[in-house]
VOMAR-928398 format. One record per atom (N, C-alpha, C, O, CB): residue in one letter; residue number from 1; atom name; z, y, x. Coordinates in steps of 0.02 Angstrom, whole numbers. Glycine has a CB too. Layout:
<atoms>
+---+-----+----+--------+--------+--------+
| r |   k |  a |      w |      v |      u |
+---+-----+----+--------+--------+--------+
| a | NUM | CA |      Z |      Y |      X |
...
+---+-----+----+--------+--------+--------+
</atoms>
This chain:
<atoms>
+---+-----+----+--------+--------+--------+
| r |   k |  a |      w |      v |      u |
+---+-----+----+--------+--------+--------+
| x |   1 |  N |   1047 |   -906 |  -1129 |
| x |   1 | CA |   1067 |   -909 |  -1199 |
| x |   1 |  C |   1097 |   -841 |  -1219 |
| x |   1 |  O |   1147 |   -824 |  -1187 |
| x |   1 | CB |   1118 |   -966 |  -1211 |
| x |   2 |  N |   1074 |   -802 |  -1265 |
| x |   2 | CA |   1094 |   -755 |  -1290 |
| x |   2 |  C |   1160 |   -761 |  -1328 |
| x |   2 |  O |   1160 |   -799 |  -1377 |
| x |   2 | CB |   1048 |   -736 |  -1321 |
| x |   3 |  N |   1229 |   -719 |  -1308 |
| x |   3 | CA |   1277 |   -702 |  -1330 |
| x |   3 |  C |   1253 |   -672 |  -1389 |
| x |   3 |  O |   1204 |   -637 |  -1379 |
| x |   3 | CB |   1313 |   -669 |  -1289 |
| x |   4 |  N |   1277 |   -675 |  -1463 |
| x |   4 | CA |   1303 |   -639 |  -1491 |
| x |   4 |  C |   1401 |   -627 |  -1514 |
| x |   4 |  O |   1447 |   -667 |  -1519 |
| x |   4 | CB |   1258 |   -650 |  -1533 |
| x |   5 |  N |   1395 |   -554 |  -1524 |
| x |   5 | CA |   1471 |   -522 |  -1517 |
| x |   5 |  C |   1484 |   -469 |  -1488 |
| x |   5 |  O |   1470 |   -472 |  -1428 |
| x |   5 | CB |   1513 |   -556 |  -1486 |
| x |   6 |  N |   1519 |   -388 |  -1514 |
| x |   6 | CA |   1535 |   -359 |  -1506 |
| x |   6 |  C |   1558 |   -355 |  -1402 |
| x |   6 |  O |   1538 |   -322 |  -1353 |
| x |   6 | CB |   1567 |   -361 |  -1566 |
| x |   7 |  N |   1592 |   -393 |  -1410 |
| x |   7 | CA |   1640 |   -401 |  -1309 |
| x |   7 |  C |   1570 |   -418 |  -1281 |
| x |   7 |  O |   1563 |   -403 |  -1221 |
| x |   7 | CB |   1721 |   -495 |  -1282 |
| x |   8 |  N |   1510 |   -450 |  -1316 |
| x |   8 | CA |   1470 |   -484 |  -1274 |
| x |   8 |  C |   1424 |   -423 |  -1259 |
| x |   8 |  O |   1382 |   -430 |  -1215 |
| x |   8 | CB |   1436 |   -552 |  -1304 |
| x |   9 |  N |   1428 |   -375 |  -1287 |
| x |   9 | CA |   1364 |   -314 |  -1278 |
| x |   9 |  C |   1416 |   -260 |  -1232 |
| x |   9 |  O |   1395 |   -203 |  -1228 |
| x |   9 | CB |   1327 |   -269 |  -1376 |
| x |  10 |  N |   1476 |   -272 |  -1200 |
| x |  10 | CA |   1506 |   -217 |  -1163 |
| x |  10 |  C |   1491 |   -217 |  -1085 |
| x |  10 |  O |   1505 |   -269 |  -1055 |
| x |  10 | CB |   1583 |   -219 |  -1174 |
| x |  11 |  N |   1472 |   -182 |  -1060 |
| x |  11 | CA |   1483 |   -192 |   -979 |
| x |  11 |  C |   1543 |   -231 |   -937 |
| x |  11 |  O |   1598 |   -231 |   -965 |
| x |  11 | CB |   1489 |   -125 |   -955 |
| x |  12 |  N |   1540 |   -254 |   -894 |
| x |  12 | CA |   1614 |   -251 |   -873 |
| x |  12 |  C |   1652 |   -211 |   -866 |
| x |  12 |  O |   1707 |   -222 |   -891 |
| x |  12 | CB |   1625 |   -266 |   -833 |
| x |  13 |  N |   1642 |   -149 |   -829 |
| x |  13 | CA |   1697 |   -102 |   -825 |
| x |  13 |  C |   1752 |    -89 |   -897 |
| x |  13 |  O |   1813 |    -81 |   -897 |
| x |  13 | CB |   1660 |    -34 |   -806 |
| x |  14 |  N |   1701 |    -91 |   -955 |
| x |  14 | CA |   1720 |    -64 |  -1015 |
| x |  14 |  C |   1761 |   -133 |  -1032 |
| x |  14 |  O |   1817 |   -133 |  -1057 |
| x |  14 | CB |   1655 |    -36 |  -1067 |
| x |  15 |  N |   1725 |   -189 |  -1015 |
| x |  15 | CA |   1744 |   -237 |  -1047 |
| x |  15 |  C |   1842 |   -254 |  -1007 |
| x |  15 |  O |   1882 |   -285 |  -1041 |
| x |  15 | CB |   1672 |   -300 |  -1035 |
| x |  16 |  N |   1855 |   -237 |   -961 |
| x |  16 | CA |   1902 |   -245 |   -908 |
| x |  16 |  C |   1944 |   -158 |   -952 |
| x |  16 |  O |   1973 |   -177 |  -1003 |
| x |  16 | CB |   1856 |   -247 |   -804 |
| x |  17 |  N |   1948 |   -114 |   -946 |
| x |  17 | CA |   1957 |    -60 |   -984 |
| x |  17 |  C |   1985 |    -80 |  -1052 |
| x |  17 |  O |   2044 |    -69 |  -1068 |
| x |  17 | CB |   1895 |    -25 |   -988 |
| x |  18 |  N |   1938 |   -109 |  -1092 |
| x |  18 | CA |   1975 |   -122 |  -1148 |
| x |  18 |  C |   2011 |   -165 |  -1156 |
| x |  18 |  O |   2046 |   -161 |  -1207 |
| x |  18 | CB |   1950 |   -127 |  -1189 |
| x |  19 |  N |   2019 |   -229 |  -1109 |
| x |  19 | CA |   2088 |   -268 |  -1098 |
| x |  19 |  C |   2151 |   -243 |  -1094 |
| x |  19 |  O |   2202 |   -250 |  -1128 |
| x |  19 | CB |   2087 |   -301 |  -1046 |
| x |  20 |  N |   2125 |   -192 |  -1011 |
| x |  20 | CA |   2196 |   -159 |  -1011 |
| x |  20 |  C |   2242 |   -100 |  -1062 |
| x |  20 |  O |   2301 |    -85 |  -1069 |
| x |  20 | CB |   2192 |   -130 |   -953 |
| x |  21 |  N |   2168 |    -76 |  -1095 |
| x |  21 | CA |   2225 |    -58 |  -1163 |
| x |  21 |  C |   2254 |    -72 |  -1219 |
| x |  21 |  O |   2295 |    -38 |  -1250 |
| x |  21 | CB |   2217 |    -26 |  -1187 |
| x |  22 |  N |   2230 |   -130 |  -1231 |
| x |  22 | CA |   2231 |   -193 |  -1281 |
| x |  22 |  C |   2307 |   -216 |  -1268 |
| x |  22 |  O |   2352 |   -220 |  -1309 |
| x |  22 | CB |   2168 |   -261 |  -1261 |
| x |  23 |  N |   2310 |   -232 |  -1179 |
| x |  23 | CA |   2380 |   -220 |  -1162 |
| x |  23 |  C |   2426 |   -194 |  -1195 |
| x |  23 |  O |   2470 |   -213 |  -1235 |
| x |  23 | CB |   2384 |   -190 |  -1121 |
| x |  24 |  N |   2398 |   -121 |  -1157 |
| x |  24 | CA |   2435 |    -59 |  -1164 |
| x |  24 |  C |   2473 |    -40 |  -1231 |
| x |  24 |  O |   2531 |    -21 |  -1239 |
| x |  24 | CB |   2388 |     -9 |  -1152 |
| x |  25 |  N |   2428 |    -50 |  -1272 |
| x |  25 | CA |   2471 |    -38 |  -1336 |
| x |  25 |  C |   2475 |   -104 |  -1407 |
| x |  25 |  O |   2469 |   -103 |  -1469 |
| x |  25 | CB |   2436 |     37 |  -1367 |
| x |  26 |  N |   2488 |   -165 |  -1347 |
| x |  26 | CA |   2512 |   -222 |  -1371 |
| x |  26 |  C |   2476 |   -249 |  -1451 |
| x |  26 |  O |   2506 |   -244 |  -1504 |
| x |  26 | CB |   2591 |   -206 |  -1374 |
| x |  27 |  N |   2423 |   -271 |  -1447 |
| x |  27 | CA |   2381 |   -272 |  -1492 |
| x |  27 |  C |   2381 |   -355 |  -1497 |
| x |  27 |  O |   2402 |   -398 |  -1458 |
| x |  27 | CB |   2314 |   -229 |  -1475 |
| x |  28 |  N |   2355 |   -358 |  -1546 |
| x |  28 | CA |   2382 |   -429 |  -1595 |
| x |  28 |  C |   2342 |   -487 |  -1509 |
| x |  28 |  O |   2291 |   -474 |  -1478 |
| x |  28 | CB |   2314 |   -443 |  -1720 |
| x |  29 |  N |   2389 |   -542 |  -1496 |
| x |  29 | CA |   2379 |   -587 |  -1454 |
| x |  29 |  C |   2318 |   -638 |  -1460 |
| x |  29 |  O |   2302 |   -678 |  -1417 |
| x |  29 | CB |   2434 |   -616 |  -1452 |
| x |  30 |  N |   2284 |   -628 |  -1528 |
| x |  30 | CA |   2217 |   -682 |  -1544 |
| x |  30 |  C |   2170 |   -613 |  -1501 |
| x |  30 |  O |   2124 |   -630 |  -1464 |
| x |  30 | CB |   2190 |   -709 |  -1660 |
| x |  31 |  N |   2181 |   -562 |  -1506 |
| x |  31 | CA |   2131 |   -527 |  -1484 |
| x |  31 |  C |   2131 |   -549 |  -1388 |
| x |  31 |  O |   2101 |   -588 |  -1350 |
| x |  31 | CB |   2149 |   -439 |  -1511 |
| x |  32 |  N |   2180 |   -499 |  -1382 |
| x |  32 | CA |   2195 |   -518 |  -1307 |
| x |  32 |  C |   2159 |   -557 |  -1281 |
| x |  32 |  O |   2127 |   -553 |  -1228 |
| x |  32 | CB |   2251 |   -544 |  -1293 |
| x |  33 |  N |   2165 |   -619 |  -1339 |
| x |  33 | CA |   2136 |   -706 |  -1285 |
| x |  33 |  C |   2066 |   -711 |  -1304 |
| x |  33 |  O |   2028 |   -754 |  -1282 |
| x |  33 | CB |   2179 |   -802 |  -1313 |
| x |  34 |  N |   2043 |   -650 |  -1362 |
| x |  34 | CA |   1969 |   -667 |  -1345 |
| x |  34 |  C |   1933 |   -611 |  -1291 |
| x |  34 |  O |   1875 |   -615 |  -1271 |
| x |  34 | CB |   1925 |   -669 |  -1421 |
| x |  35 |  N |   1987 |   -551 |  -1271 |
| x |  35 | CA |   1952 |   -513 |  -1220 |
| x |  35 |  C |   1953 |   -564 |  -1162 |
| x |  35 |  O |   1903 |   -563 |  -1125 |
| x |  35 | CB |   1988 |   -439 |  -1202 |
| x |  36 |  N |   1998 |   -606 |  -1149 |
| x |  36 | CA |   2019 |   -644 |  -1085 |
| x |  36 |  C |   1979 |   -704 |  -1082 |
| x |  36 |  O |   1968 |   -724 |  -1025 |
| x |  36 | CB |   2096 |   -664 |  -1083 |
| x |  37 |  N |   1949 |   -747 |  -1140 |
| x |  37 | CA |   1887 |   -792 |  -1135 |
| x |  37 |  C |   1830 |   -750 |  -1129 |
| x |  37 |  O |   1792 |   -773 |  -1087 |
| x |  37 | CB |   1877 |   -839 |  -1196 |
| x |  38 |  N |   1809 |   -696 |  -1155 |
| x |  38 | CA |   1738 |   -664 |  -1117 |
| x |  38 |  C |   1757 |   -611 |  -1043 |
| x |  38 |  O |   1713 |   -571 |  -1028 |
| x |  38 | CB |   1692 |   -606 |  -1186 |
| x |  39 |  N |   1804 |   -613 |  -1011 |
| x |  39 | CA |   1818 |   -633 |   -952 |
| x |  39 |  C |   1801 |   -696 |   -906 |
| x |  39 |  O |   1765 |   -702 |   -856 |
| x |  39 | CB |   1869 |   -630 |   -959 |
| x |  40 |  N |   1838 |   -736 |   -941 |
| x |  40 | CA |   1840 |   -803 |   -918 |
| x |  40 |  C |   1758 |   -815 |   -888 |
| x |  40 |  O |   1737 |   -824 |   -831 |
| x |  40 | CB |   1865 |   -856 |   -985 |
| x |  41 |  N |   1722 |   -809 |   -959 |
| x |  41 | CA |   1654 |   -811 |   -965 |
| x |  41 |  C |   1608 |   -806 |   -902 |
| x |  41 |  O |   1568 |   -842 |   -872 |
| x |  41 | CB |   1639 |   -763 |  -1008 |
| x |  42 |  N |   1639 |   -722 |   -895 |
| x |  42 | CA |   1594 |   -678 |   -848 |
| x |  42 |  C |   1595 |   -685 |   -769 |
| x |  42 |  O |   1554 |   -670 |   -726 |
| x |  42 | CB |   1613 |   -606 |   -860 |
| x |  43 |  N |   1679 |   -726 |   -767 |
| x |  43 | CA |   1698 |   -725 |   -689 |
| x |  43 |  C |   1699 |   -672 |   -671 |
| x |  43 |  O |   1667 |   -658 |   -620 |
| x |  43 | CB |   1659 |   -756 |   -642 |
| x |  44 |  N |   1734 |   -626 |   -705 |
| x |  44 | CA |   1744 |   -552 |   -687 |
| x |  44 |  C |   1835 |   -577 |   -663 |
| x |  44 |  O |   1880 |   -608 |   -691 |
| x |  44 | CB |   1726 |   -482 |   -772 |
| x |  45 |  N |   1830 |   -554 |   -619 |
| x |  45 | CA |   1914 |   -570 |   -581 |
| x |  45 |  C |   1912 |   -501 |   -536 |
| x |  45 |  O |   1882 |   -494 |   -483 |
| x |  45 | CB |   1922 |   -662 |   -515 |
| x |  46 |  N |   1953 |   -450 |   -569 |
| x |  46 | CA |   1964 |   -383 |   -529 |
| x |  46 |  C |   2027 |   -377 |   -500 |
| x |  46 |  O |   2069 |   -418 |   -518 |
| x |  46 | CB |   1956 |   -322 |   -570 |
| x |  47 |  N |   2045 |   -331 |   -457 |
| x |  47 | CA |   2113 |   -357 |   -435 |
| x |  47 |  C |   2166 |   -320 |   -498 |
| x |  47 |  O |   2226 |   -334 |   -497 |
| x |  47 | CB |   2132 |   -328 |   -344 |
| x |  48 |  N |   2134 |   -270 |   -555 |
| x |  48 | CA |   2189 |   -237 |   -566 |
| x |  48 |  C |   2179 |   -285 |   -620 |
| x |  48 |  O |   2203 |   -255 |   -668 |
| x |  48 | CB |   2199 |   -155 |   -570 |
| x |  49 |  N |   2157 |   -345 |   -642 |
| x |  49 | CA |   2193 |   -374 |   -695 |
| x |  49 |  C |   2227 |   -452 |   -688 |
| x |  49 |  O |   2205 |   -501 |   -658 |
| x |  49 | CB |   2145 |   -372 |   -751 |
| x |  50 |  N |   2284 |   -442 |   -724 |
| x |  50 | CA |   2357 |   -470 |   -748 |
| x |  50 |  C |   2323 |   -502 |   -791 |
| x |  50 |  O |   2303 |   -464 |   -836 |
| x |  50 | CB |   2422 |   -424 |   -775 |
| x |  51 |  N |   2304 |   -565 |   -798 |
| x |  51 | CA |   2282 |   -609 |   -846 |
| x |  51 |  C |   2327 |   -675 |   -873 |
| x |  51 |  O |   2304 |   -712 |   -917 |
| x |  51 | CB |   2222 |   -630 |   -820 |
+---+-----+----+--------+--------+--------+
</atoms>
């Protein structure tokens, strides 16, 4: 099934990257939780992320 969505066309690396700066400079929490459901998604579990 084809994703459509911006998070859905990123690699992981990028996609893991832009979490942690999303972090970084504390960006609105609806976002956060949709980088962290197309996570969820991917079963991307790296060790450097704090989820």
């Amino acid at each position: 099934m084809k994703r459509y969505g911006a998070l859905s066309d990123l690699s992981d690396d990028l996609l893991v990257e832009t979490y942690e700066k999303a972090k970084t400079l504390n960006l609105a929490s609806d976002f956060l939780l949709l980088i962290e459901m197309e996570i969820d998604r991917r079963s991307i579990y790296n060790k450097k992320i704090d989820l």
